[in-house]
Structures are given as C-alpha cells and as structure tokens.
C-alpha positions as semicolon CSV with decimal commas, in nm:
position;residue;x (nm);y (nm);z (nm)
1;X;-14,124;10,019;-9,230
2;X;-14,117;10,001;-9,618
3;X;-14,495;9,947;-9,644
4;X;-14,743;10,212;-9,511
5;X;-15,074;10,039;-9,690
6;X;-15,374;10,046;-9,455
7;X;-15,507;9,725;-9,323
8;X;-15,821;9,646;-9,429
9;X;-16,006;9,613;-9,109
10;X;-16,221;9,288;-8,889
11;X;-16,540;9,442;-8,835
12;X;-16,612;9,410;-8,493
13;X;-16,845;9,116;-8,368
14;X;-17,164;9,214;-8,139
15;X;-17,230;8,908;-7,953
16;X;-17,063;8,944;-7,586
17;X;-16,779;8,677;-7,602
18;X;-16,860;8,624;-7,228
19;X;-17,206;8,566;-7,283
20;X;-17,118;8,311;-7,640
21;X;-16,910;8,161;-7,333
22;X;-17,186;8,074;-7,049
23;X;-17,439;7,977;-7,329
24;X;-17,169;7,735;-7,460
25;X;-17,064;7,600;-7,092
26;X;-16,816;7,487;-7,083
27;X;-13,429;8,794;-7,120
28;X;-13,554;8,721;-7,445
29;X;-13,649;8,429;-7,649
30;X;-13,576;8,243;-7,985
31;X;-13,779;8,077;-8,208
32;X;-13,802;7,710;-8,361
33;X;-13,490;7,830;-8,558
34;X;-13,219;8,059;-8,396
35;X;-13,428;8,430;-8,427
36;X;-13,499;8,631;-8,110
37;X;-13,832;8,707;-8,039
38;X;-13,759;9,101;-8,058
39;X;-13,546;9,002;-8,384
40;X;-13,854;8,891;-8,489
41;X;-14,103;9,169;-8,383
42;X;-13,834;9,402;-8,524
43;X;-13,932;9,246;-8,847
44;X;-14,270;9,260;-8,811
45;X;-14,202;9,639;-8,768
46;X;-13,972;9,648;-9,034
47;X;-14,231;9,457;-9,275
48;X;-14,550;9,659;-9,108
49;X;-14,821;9,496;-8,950
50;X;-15,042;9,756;-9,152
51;X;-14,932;9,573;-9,488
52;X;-15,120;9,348;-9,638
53;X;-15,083;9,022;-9,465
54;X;-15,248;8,801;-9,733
55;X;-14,843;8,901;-9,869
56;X;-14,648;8,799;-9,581
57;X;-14,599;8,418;-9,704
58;X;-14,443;8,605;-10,071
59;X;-14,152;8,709;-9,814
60;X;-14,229;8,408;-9,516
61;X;-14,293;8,120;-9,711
62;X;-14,431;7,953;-9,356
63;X;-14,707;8,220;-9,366
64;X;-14,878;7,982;-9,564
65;X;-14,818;7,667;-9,370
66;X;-15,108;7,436;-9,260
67;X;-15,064;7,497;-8,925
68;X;-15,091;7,879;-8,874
69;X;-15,230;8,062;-8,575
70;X;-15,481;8,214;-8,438
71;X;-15,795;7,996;-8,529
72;X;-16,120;8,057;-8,461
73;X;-16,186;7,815;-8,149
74;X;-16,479;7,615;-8,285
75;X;-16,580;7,271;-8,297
76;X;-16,384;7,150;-7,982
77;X;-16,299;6,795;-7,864
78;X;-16,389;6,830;-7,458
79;X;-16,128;6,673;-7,300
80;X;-15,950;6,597;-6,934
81;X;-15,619;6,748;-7,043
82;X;-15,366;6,778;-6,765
83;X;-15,342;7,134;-6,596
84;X;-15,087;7,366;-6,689
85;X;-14,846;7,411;-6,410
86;X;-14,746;7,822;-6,363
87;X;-14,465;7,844;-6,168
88;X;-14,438;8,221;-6,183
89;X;-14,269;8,476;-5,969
90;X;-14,248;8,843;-5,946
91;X;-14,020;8,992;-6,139
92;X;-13,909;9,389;-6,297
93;X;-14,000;9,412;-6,638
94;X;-13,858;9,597;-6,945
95;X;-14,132;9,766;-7,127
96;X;-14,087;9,807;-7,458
97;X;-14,299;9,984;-7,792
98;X;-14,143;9,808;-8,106
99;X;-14,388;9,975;-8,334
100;X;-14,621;9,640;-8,362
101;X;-14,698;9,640;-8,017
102;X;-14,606;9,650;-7,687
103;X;-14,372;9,374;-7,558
104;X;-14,297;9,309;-7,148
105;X;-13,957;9,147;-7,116
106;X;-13,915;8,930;-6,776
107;X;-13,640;8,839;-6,581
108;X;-13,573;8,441;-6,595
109;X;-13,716;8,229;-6,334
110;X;-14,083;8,240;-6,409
111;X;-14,221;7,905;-6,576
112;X;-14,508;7,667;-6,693
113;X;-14,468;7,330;-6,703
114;X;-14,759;7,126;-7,014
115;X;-14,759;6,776;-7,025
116;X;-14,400;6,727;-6,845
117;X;-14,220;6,973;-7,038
118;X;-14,054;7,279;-6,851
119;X;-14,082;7,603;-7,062
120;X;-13,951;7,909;-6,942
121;X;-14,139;8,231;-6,949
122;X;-13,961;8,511;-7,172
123;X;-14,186;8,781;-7,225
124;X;-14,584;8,867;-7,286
125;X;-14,779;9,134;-7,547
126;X;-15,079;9,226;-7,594
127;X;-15,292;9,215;-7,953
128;X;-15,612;9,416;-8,054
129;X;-15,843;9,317;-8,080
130;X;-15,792;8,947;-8,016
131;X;-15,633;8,720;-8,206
132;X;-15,815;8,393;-8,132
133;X;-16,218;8,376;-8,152
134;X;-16,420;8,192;-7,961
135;X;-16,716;8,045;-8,227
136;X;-16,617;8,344;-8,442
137;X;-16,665;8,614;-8,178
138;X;-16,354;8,833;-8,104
139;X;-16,266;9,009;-7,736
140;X;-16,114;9,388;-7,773
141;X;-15,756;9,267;-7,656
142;X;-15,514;8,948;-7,618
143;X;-15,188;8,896;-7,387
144;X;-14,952;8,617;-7,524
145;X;-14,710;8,507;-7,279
146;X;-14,451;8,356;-7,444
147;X;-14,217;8,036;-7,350
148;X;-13,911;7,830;-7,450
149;X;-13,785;7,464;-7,341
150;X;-13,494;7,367;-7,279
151;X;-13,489;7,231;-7,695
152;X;-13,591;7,586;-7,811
153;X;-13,968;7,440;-7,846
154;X;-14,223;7,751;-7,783
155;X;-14,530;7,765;-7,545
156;X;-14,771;8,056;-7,512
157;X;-15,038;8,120;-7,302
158;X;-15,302;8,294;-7,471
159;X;-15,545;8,507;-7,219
160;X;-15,847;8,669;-7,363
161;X;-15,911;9,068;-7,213
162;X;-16,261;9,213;-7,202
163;X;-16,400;9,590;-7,092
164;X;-16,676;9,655;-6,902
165;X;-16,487;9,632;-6,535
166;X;-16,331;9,838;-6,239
167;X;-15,925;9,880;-6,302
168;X;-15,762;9,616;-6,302
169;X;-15,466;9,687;-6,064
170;X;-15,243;9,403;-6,182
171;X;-15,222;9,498;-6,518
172;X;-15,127;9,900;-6,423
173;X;-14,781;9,859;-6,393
174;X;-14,817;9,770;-6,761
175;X;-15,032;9,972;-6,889
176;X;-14,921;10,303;-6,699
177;X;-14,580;10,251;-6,842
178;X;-14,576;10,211;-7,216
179;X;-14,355;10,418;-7,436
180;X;-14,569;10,603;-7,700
181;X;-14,324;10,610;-7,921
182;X;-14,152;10,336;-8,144
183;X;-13,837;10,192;-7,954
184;X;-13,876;10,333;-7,654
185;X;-13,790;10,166;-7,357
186;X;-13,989;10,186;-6,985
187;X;-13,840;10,025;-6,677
188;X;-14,099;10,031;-6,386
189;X;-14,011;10,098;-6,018
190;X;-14,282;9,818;-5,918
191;X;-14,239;9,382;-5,959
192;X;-14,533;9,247;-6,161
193;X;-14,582;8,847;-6,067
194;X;-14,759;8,758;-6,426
195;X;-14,964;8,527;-6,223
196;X;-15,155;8,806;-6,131
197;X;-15,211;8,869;-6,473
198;X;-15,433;8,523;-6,495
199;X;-15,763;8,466;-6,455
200;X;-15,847;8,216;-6,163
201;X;-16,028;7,940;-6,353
202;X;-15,758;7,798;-6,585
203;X;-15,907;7,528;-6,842
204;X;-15,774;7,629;-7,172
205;X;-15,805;7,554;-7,541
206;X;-15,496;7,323;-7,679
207;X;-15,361;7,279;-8,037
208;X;-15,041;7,272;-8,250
209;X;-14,954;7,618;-8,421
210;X;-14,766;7,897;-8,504
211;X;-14,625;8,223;-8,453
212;X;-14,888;8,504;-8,568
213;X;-14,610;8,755;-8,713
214;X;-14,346;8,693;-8,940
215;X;-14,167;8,439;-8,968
216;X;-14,487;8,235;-8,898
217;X;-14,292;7,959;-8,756
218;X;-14,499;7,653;-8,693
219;X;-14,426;7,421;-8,423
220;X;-14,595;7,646;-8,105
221;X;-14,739;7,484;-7,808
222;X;-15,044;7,686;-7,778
223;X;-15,285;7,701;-7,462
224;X;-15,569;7,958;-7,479
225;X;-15,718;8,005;-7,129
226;X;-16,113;7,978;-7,155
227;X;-16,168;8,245;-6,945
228;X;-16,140;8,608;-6,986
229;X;-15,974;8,878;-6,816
230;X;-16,159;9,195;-6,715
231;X;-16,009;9,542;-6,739
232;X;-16,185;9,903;-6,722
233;X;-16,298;10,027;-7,050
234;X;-16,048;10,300;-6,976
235;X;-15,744;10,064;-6,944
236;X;-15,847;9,860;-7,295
237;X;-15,810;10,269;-7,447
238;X;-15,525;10,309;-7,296
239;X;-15,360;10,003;-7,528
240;X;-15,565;10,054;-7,843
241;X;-15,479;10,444;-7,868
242;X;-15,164;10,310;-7,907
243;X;-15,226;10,014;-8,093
244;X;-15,575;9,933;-8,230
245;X;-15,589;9,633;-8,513
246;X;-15,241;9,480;-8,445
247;X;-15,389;9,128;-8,510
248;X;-15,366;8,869;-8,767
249;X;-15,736;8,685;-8,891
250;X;-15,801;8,352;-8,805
251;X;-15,631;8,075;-9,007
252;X;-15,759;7,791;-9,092
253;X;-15,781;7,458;-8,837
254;X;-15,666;7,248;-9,184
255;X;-15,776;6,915;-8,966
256;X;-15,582;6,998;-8,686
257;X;-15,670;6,887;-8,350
258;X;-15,872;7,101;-8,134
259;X;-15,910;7,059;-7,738
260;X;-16,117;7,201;-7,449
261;X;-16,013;7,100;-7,102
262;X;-16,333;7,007;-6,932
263;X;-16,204;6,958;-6,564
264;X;-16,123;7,274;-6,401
265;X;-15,872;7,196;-6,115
C-alpha cells in the first residue's frame, strides 16, 4: 500500500432501509479489458482503499467516467423486466483476505442468465457498509457476485445485508472462515450453493455501470436485488472488525437509465 491516508468517513443514515423499502412498495474473472479480478483487487490493495478516492481517476482515468457505480437508487422507472435466471450449484470455495476485502472464489459451473445472455459466476465480496443506497439510505453490508460472458462482458448481482436477525446459517461457511490477515488463504471443508445466499423475492434494480475499485471499468451489467438479506448483528461484526468502510460513495446517475422490476415471479 503506498498510501495510508484515512478515509474520510459516510456518516451513517438512521432511517431503517427496510422500512424506506415497505413505505416505498415496491476460477477467477477478467474485466472489460484483459485484468483479473484479483489483479484488480490486488491493486486496489496496492493503491489503498483508505486513500483518497476523489484521486483514483489522477491514476484511473475511468474513475471519472459518466457511468460509474454505485448510485444512489432513486427516481426509478417501474418496469416488467425479465427475471434473472440463477442457475447456481454448490460448490468449495477459496476464501481469500486481499487487504480490501474479503473475496469467495467459486468453482465454474454456477451461472445467471439476463436478458438471453449466459454469464458465468466467478466469485462474490462483501462491502461495508453498502455500496448502493436505496433513496439515499445505506444497509451495514453488500455481497457482489460477480459474472463474465462468454465476450468478457461483466454481470453482478448486488444483494443488500441488514442486522437485526437470528444467524444466518448460509452465510457461516463464509463468515467463519476468513483469514484476518492480508493474503491469507481459507479453504472450507463444507459446499456453499450461493443460491442460498439470495433472498427469495428477486425483483432487482437494473442499469449500465462500472466497477467500484480501480480500474473503474465501465461497461457492467448491474442487477441490485430489492430485497435485503438478514444476518445476526453478530455475523455483520464479524465482517466489519475486519473490514468496516471498504465502500466507494455514490456516483452520479449522469442521465442514465434507472429500472425497478415491478413483477415478482
């Protein structure tokens, strides 16, 4: 890391996102170009997500692209958008701390398929707190799972994680097993099926963005399921005593085309 500047911190919202939600009713990979997705979160390390991100696009000129991620999801078109198709399967998992976060590398054969396109499932991470808002609210954690086509185009899933529940036994394996330390490596005895991971109502936010570390590639499918996630208090501490504020702020929409699926299926 050649920065060790503090990020200044989000202060946290106090609205429930879960309540702004009912009153509103409603291995590896590469990217766009030829990097690796742990090439790439090695250079997030390398650059330190606790540096000043208003810098990244001095280094990443896409930083400051038009079409950045996360947005705040706001001002919605409601929509019958066609369901996401998750064809996943269980699968061990390489656990791995690359000093941004932690990272949960999957054997191939899990997919989605969004609007006729195949994309294969590579890996998921987790973010705190969350990435995307909902009408400027923020939950305490994210999981991005994270997909290539066939013409190196990326999909990811973007699930929202709140507190307040019992454990959440699907997400143990994960959380039970994540090196402390930067670089280390976990390989857990037990199969996770990431469709476990998922909530069971599955209408999602849709738009056009981009990676949300360096090298802010643009060009990413991205589908934010509507519906949270609950885990105990306990298992969101286990994640942010490791990493607490490994986000990046909302971006602006710059006219881009926001979309709510309104059909559950």
């Amino acid at each position: 890391m050649t920065t060790t500047m503090t990020m200044p911190m989000t202060m946290p919202m106090t609205t429930s996102p879960t309540t702004m939600m009912t009153t509103r009713m409603t291995t590896r990979m590469t990217t766009p170009t030829t990097m690796s997705m742990m090439t790439m979160m090695t250079t997030t390390s390398i650059i330190g997500i606790t540096a000043i991100r208003e810098h990244w696009g001095d280094e990443y000129p896409d930083c400051n692209g038009d079409e950045q991620s996360p947005i705040d999801l706001t001002g919605e078109t409601e929509t019958d958008l066609t369901d996401i198709t998750f064809n996943y399967q269980s699968s061990p998992l390489e656990i791995v701390n690359n000093g941004h976060t932690i990272v949960a590398n999957v054997e191939a054969g899990s997919s989605i398929v969004s609007d006729g396109v195949t994309y294969n499932l590579l890996q998921f991470h987790f973010h705190a707190q969350s990435e995307h808002q909902v009408d400027g609210v923020s939950y305490p954690m994210e999981m991005h799972l994270v997909h290539k086509s066939a013409d190196e185009v990326l999909a990811v899933v973007g699930v929202f994680l709140e507190g307040g529940g019992a454990e959440n036994g699907s997400f143990s394996t994960v959380l039970d097993n994540m090196p402390a330390e930067e670089e280390g490596t976990e390989e857990p005895a037990d199969d996770v099926d990431p469709a476990d991971l998922l909530p069971a109502a599955k209408t999602y936010y849709k738009y056009d963005g981009s990676l949300t570390t360096p090298p802010c590639s643009e060009g990413v499918k991205w589908h934010v399921l509507e519906t949270p996630v609950e885990l105990s208090d306990a298992q969101i501490a286990q994640f942010t005593d490791l990493f607490d504020h490994n986000y990046r702020p909302v971006q602006d929409l710059n006219g881009r085309t926001l979309e709510l699926d309104n059909t559950p299926s």
